[in-house]
N, C-alpha and C positions, 0 to 999 in steps of 0.2 A: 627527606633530607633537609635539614635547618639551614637555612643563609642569609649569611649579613652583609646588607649593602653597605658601600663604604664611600660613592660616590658625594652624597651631600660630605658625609665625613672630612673627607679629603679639601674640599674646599674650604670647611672651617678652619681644620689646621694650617690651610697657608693665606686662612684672615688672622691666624692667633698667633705672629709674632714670630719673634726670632727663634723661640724653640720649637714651636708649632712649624718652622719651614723646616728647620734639623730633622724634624720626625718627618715630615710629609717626603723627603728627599729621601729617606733613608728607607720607605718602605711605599710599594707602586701598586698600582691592576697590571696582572702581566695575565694573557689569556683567558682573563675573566676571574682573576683572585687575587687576593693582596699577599702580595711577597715581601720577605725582608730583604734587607742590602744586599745579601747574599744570591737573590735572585730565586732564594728554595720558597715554597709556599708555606704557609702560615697557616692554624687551625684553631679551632677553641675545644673545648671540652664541655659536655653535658654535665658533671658532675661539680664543678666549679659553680658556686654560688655567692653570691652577696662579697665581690669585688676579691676573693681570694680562691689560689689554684688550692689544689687537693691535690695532685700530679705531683707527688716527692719518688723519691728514693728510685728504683727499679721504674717506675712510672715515667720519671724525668730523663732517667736513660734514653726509653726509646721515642719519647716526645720531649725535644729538649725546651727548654724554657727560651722565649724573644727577649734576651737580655737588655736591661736598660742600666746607663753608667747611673755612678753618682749624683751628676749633675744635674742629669735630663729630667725637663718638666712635662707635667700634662700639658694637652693642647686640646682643643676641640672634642672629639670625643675620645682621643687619645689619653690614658692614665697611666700612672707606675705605680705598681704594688708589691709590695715587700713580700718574698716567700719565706718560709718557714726554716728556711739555712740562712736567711738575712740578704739574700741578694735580690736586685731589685729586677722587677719581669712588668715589661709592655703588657698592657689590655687594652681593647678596644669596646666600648661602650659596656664596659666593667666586666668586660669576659678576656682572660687570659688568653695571651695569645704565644703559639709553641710550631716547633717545626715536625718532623717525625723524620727520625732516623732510618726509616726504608725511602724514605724518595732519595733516591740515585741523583738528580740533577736536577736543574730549574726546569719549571714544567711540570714536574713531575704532582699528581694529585691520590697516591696510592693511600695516602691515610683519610682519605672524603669517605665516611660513612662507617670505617671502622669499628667495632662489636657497637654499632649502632647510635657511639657517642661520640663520636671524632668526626670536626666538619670543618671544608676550606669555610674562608671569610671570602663573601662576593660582592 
């Protein structure tokens, strides 16, 4: 099982600035993983390579994309990459980062390991 510490991460983001604290505030460690605002956990994908998702269509459905506004900048090892319907999607050390629409509620880590390419961020 693949995992990414986020711990140094997190402290760069809230040495990088006004937007680096927007981001670091907006997503946490809750029980050992990084969650978005929403308090759901967050995941990257194996097949995502070289700072862009591969995750459209039917794929995005059930692993939705960590939406980033307009605005929002990189921060530390925090980036934003443009998907391929033009909306812009959170990565974390250049790996996409998504929710999965079977976790029922915060806490929840049912998509860790998934057909063996879906993994929480630790």
């Amino acid at each position: 099982m693949k995992k990414l510490s986020v711990a140094a991460a997190l402290s760069l983001v809230l040495l990088g600035g006004q937007a680096g604290l927007a981001q670091a505030q907006s997503t946490q460690m809750a029980g050992g993983v990084l969650v978005g605002p929403n308090g759901m956990t967050l995941y990257t994908f194996d097949k995502d390579a070289g700072g862009k998702s591969v995750c459209n269509g039917p794929c995005a459905t059930n692993w939705p994309p960590f939406l980033a506004g307009d605005a929002d900048k990189a921060a530390g090892d925090y980036t934003v990459l443009t998907r391929d319907d033009g909306k812009k999607q959170w990565a974390f050390k250049g790996k996409p980062l998504y929710y999965w629409a079977k976790d029922g509620k915060a806490g929840d880590t049912t998509g860790d390991g998934f057909n063996g390419v879906w993994h929480v961020v630790q």
